[in-house]
C-alpha positions in Angstrom: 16.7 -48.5 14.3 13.8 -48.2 12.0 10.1 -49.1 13.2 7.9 -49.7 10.1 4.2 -48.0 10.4 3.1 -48.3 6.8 -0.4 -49.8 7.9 -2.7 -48.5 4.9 -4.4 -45.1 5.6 -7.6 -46.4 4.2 -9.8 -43.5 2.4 -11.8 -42.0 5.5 -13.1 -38.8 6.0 -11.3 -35.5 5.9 -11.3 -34.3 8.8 -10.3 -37.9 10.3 -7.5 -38.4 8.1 -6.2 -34.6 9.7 -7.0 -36.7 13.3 -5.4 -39.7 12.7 -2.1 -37.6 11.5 -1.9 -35.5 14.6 -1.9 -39.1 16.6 1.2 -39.9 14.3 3.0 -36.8 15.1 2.0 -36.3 19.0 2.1 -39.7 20.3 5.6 -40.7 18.4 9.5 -39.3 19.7 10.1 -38.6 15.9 7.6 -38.3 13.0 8.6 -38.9 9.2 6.8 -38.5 6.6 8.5 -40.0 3.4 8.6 -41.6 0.4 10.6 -44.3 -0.4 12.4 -43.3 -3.8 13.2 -39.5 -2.3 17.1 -39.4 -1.4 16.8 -36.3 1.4 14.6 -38.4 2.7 17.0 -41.6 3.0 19.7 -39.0 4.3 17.1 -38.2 7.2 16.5 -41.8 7.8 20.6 -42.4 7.8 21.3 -39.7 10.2 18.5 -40.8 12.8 20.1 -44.7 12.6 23.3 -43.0 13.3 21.8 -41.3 16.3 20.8 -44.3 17.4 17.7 -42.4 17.3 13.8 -44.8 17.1 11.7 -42.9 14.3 8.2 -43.9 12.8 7.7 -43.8 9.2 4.9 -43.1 6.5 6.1 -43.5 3.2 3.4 -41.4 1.1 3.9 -43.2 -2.1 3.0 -46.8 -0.5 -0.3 -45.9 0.6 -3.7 -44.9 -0.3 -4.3 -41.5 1.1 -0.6 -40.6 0.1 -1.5 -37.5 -2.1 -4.3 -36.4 0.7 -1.6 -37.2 3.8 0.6 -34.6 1.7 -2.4 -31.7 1.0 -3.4 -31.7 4.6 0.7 -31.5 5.8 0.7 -28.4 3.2 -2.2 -27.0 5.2 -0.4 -28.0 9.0 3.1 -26.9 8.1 3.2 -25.1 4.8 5.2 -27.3 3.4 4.8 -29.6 1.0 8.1 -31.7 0.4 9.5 -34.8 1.7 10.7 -35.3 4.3 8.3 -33.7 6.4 9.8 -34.0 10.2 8.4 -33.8 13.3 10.4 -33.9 16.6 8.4 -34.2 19.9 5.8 -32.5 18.3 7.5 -29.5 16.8 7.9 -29.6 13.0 11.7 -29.7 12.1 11.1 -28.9 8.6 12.6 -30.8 5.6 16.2 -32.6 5.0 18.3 -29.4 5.0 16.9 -27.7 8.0 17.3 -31.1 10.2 21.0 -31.3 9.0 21.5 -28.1 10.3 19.4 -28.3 13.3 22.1 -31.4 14.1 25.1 -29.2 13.3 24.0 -26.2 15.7 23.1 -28.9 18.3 19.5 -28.1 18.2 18.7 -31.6 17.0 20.2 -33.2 20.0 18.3 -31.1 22.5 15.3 -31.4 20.7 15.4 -35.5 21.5 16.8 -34.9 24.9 13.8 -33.4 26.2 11.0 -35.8 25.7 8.3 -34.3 27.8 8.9 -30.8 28.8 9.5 -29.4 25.2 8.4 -25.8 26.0 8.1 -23.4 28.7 4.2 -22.7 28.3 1.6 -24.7 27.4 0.0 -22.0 25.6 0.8 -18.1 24.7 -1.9 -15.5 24.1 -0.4 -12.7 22.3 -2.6 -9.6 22.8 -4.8 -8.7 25.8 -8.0 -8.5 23.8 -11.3 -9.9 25.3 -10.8 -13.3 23.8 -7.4 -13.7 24.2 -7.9 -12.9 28.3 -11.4 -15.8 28.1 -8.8 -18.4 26.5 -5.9 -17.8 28.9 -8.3 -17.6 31.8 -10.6 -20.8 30.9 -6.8 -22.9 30.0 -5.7 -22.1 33.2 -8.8 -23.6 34.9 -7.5 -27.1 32.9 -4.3 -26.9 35.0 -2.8 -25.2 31.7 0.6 -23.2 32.2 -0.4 -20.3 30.2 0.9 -16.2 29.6 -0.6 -13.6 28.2 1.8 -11.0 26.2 0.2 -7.6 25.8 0.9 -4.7 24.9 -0.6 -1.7 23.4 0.9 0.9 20.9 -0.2 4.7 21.6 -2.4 6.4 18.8 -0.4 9.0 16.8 -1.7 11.6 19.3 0.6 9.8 21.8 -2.8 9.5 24.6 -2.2 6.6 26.7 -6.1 6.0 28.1 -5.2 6.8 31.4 -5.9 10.0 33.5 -7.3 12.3 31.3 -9.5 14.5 32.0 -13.1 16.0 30.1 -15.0 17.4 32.9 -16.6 15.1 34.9 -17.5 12.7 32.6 -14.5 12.0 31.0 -13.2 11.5 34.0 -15.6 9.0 35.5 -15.1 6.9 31.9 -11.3 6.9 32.6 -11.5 5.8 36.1 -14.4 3.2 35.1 -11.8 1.8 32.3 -9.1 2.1 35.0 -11.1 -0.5 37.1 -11.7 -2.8 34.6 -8.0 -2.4 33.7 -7.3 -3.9 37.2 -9.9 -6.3 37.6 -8.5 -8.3 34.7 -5.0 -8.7 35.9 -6.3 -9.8 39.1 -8.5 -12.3 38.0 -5.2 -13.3 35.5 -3.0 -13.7 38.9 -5.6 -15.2 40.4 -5.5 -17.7 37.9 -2.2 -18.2 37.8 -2.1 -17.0 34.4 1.6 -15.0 33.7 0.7 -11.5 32.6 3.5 -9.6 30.6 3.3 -6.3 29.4 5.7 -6.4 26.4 5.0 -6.5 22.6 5.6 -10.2 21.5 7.1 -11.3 18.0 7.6 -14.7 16.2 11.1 -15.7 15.9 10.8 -19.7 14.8 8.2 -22.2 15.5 7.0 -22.3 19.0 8.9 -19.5 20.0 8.5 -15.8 20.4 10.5 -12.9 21.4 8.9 -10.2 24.2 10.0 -6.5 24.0 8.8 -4.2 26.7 9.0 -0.8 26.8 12.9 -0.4 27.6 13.2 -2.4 24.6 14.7 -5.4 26.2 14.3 -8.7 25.1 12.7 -12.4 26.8 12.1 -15.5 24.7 9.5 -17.4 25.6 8.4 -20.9 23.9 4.9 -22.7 23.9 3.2 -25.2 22.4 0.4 -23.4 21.3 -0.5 -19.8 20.7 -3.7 -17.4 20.4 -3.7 -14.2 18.3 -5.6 -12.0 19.9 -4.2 -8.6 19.0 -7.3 -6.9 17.9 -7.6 -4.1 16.0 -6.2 -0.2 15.8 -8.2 2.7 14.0 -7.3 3.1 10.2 -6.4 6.4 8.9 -7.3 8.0 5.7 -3.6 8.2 4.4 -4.0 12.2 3.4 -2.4 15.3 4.4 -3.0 16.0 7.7 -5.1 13.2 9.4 -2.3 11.7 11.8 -1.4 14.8 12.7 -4.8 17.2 13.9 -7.3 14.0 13.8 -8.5 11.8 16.8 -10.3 8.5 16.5 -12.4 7.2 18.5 -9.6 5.7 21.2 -9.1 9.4 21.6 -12.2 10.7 22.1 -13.2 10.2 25.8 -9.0 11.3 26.6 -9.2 15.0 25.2 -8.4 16.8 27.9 -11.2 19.6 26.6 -14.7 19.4 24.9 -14.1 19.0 21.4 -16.7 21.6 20.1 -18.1 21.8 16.5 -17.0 18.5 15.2 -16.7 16.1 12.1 -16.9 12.6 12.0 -15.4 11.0 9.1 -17.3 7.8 8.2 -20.6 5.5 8.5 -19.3 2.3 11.0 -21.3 2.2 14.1 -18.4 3.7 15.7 -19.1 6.8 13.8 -22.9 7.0 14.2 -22.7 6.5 18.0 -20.3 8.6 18.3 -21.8 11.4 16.8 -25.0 10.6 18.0 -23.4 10.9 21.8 -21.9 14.4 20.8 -25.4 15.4 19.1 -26.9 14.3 22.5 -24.9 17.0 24.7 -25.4 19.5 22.4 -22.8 20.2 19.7 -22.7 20.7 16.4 -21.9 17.8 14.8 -21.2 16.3 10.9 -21.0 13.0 9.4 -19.0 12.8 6.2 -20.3 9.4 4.2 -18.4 7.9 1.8 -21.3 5.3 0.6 -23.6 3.4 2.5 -24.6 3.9 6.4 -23.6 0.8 8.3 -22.2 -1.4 5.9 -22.9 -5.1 6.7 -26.2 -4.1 8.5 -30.0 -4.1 7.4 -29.7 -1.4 4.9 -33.6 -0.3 5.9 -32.8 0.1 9.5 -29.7 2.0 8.9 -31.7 4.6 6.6 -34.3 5.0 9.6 -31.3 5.5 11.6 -29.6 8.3 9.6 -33.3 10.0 9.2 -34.0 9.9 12.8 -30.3 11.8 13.6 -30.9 13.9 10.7 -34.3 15.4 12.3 -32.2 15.8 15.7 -29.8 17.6 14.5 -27.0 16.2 12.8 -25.7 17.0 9.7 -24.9 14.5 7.1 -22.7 15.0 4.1 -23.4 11.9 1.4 -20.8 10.7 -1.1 -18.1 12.7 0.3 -14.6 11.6 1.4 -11.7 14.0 2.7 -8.5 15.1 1.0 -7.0 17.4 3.1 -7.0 18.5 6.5 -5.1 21.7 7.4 -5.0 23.5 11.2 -6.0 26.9 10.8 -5.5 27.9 14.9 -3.8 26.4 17.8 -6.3 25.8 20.8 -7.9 23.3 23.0 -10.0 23.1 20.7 -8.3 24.7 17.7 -9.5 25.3 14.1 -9.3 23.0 11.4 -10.2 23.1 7.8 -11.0 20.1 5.9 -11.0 19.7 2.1 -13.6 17.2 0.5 -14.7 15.9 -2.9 -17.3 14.3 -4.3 -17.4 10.6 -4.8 -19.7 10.8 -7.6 -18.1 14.2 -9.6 -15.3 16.9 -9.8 -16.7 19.1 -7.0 -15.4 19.7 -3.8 -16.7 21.6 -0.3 -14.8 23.0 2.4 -15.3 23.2 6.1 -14.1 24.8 9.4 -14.2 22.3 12.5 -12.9 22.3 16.0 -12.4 18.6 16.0 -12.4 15.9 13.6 -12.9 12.3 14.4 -11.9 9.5 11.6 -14.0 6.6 12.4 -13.7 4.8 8.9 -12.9 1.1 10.5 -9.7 -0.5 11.9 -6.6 -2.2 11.3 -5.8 -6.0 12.6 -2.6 -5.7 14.7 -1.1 -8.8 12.5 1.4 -7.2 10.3 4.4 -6.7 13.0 4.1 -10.1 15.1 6.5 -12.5 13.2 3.5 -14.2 11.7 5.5 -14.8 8.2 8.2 -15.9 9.9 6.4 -19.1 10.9 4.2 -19.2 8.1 0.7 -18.2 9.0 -1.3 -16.5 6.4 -3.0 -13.1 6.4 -5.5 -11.6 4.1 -2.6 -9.3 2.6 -5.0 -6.2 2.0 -7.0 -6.1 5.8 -4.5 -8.1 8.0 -7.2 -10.3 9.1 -6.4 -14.0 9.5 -8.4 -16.8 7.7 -9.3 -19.9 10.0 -11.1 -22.8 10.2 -14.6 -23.2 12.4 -12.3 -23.9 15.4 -10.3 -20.9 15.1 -7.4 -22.4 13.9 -4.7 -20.8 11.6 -3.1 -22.8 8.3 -0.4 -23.5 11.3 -1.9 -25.9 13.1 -0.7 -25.0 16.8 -1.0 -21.0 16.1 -5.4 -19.9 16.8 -6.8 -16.6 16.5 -10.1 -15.2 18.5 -11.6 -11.9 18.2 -11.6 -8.9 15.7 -8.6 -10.2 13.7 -10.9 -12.6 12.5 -11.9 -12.9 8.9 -15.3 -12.9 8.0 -16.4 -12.7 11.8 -18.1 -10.1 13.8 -16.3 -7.8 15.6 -18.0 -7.7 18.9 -16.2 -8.2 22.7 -18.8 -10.7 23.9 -18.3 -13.0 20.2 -14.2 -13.2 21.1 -14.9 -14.0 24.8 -17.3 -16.7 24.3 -15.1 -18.1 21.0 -11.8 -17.6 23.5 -13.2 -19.7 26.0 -14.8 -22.8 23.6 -11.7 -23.0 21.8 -9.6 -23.8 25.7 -12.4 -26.1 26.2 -12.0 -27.9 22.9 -8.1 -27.6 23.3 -7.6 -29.0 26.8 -11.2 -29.9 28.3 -11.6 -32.4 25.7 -15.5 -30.5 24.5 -16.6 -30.1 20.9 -18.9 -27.0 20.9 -18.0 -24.3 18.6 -18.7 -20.9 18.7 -22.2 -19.6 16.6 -21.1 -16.6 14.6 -24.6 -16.2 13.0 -27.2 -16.3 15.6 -25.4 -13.4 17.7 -27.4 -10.6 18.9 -25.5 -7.1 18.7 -27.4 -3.3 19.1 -26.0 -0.3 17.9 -26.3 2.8 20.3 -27.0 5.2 18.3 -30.0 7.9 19.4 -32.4 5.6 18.7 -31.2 2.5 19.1 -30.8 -0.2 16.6 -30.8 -4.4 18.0 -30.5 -7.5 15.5 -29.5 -10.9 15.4 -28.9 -13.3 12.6 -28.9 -12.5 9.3 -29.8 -8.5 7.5 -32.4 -8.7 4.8 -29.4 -8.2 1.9 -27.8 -11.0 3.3 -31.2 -13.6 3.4 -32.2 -12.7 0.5 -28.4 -13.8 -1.2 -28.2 -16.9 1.0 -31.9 -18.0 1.0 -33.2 -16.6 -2.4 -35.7 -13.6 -2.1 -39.0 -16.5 -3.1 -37.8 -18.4 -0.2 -37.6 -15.9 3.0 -41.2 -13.8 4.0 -40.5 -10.5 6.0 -42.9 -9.0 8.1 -42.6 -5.4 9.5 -44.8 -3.1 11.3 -44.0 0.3 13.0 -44.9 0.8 16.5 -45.6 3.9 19.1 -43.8 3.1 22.7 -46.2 4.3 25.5 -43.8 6.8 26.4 -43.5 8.3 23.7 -47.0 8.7 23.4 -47.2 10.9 26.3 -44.0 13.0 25.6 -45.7 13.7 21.9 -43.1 11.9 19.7 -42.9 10.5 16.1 -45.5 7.5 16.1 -43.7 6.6 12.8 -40.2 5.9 13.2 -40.0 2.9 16.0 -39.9 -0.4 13.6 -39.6 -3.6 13.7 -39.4 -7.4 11.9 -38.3 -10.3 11.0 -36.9 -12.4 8.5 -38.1 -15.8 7.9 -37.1 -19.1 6.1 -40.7 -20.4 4.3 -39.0 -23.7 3.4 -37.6 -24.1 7.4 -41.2 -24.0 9.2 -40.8 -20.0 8.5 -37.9 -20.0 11.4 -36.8 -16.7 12.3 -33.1 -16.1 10.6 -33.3 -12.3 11.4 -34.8 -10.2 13.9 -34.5 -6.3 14.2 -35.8 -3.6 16.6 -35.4 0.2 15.9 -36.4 1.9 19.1 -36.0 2.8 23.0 -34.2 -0.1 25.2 -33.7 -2.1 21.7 -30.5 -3.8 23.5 -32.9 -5.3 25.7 -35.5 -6.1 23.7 -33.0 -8.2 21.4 -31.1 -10.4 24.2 -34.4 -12.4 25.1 -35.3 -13.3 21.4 -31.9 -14.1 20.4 -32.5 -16.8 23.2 -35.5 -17.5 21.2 -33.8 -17.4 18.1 -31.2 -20.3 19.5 -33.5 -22.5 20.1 -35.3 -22.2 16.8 -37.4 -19.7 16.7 -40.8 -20.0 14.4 -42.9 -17.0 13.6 -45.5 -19.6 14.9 -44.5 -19.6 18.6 -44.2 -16.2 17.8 -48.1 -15.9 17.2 -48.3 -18.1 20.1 -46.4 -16.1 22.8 -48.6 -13.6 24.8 -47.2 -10.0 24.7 -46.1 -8.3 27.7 -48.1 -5.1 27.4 -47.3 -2.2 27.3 -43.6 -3.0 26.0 -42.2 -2.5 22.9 -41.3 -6.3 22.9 -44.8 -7.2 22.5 -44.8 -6.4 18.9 -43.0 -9.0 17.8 -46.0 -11.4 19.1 -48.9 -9.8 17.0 -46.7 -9.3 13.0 -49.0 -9.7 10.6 -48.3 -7.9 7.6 -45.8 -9.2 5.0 -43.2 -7.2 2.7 -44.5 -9.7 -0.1 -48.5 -8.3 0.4 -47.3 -4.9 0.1 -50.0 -3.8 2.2 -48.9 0.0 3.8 -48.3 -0.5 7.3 -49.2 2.1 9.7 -47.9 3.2 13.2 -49.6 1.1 16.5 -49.6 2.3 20.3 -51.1 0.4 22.9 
């Protein structure tokens, strides 16, 4: 019952060869990849002919891409014998797991069902931002799709819903609340199954939902989306689980949290300290290094200068070792032990509250991803893929903060979520820009960007190849109100051997957010420092800066503050 298909792969492309083999395994019943001399692979071959069973064939070692077929099957199933099986689609495995598959009876469902192999077309497991745009934009494409999501509690047990902080706290909640609701009915609405249980791999194609009375639904599909997201870390020391909060806490304490330290340099951490600042409490920031790793290094200095003169406290080259509860309260005390990262000494403090904001933790580690072999960077739980968000298993994709190497950002996993349905049932190509992404950090004085930090151009580009200019400038109203007229900044970074295109823009000051959205537009389209010079400002807006740069880093000429 054989059917030769040993036509030659001729040497092509990559990415075609990876193509031309995903034809081979979803347009034929059953898929074998072989080699001729391998005897598991002639038992395979006998126990299909017994069947009665019709089966294509590649023998690797009789053509010319053999050695490449077998690399890129490594990559699609992680595993690199022969045979490699596929049944309608799924991957079997090798000789021994189809013999057992036929003992159990596996096998012979498996080739009964020639069409409707699984139950879903596609399974997002998580109920992050991406994972909800992917579900949402597949079931426009007459997708059968469910979304499995479920989220664990912080150690403090809060469950982000109706707390209470005053007013405020209580407007946030209800505010989250609505959003809360207005997602699962635009996910019924869409016809899109919504399940709130914790799902797990158990075996190719199929996982295992838990909800919260711990019973049990298998579900299959023939593809899936990780988008889990992230948790907050912890410091791993005496005492943080217990008498800590993180930032997923902060806006559920059911009292003001008082005199306050915040434990690390993310965004999270300067925003957050920079809200508490802003309503008037005493608030610390303990730095281990660097302010805002991954961002301009010169902005974030401004940054941590401008909060310093408002108020807050910052303790450099510090990092906690103990945190002990000295009184019981709402708030309490706390004490917290610290040492110096850069010699033997050590401080100690007295806090009511104290927020760890030190990064987070991809939820990756407890969903049955080994089980089915998709890797994980072993030391951050984030998950490697290719530029069209797919895992080293080919049907299993990943959008959002469990990324590697991506930015962490809700509107970056929506707009990947919803390219990658498009690509995956809508038959487009676009892929999702991770460079050219605009993002502000809310701290007092706000902080927008987009593209590339002047570290990061100088490693990529070569420091003789990118010119910066820079200028300070005074906003009219802070003119009036008497402000600093030297701490608003602003410039950009550009390529000299592109036309001088724009690869970074950044904006310290009042309504950066908004500033930033219009020239990452700009910036999309490809963005000179010419067309700069030849935009007329809007005047008098902080925007308008950006049309009149004229000094360079490389001239080091002083630059001075500007008003209007």
């Amino acid at each position: 019952m054989q059917r030769e298909g040993n036509s030659c792969l001729t040497l092509e492309p990559r990415d075609d060869l990876k193509q031309r083999l995903w034809t081979l395994i979803e347009t034929n019943r059953v898929m074998i990849f072989s080699k001729s001399y391998c005897p598991y692979s002639t038992k395979v071959k006998e126990l299909f002919n017994t069947l009665g069973v019709k089966f294509e064939i590649l023998e690797l070692d009789l053509v010319d891409d053999g050695a490449r077929v077998q690399e890129i099957l490594l990559e699609i199933t992680s595993q690199r014998t022969v045979p490699n099986i596929f049944i309608n689609k799924i991957h079997m495995g090798g000789c021994d797991k189809t013999l057992q598959a036929h003992k159990s009876g596996y096998l012979q469902k498996l080739l009964q069902n020639d069409s409707a192999t699984y139950e879903y077309d596609l399974i997002v497991i998580g109920g992050g931002s991406g994972g909800l745009a992917c579900s949402k934009e597949a079931a426009n494409w007459g997708k059968k799709v469910m979304v499995l999501d479920y989220v664990t509690p912080t150690p403090l047990g809060k469950s982000w819903v109706k707390h209470n902080w005053e007013t405020m706290t209580e407007a946030i909640q209800n505010y989250i609340g609505s959003l809360n609701w207005g997602y699962r009915v635009s996910l019924r609405e869409k016809s899109v199954s919504y399940i709130n249980s914790y799902g797990e791999f158990v075996e190719h194609h199929t996982i295992k939902a838990i909800n919260r009375k711990g019973q049990e639904t298998f579900y299959t599909a023939e593809r899936f989306v990780i988008a889990t997201g992230e948790r907050p870390r912890y410091l791993g020391i005496p005492g943080d689980k217990e008498y800590c909060i993180t930032s997923d806490d902060l806006f559920s304490l059911p009292y003001c949290p008082g005199k306050t330290l915040i434990i690390g340099a993310s965004y999270v951490a300067l925003e957050c300290g920079g809200f508490l600042a802003g309503i008037g409490l005493d608030v610390t920031i303990m730095v281990r290094s660097i302010l805002l790793r991954g961002f301009d290094q010169e902005i974030a200095e401004k940054i941590g200068s401008y909060m310093e003169m408002h108020g807050v406290t910052f303790l450099r080259q510090y990092i906690p070792v103990t945190i002990q509860q000295l009184e019981e309260g709402t708030p309490g005390r706390l004490k917290v032990v610290a040492k110096s990262t850069e010699g033997s000494e050590t401080i100690e403090g007295e806090y009511n509250t104290v927020l760890i904001a030190i990064g987070r933790e991809s939820c990756t580690r407890k969903i049955g991803l080994e089980k089915i072999g998709v890797k994980i960077n072993e030391n951050t739980g984030k998950i490697p893929v290719n530029d069209e968000e797919q895992t080293n298993v080919s049907y299993v994709y990943a959008v959002g903060d469990v990324l590697e190497d991506k930015l962490e950002l809700t509107p970056v996993a929506i707009q990947a979520g919803k390219l990658l349905a498009r690509r995956l049932y809508g038959g487009q190509l676009e892929k999702c820009d991770y460079i050219n992404v605009p993002t502000t950090v809310f701290t007092p004085l706000e902080y927008g960007c987009c593209g590339f930090s002047e570290e990061k151009a100088r490693e990529l580009f070569n420091k003789d190849n990118i010119e910066v200019f820079h200028t300070y400038f005074w906003p009219l109203e802070w003119t009036i109100a008497g402000r600093e007229n030297d701490t608003c900044f602003g410039k950009i970074i550009c390529n000299k051997r592109d036309n001088n295109r724009v690869i970074g823009f950044h904006v310290l000051g009042p309504n950066a957010g908004e500033v930033t959205q219009g020239f990452a537009a700009a910036m999309k389209c490809g963005l000179t420092k010419q067309l700069l010079d030849d935009t007329i400002g809007i005047h008098p807006t902080c925007g308008e800066v950006f049309t009149t740069l004229e000094i360079t880093k490389s001239s080091r000429t002083v630059i001075s503050p500007r008003g209007c």
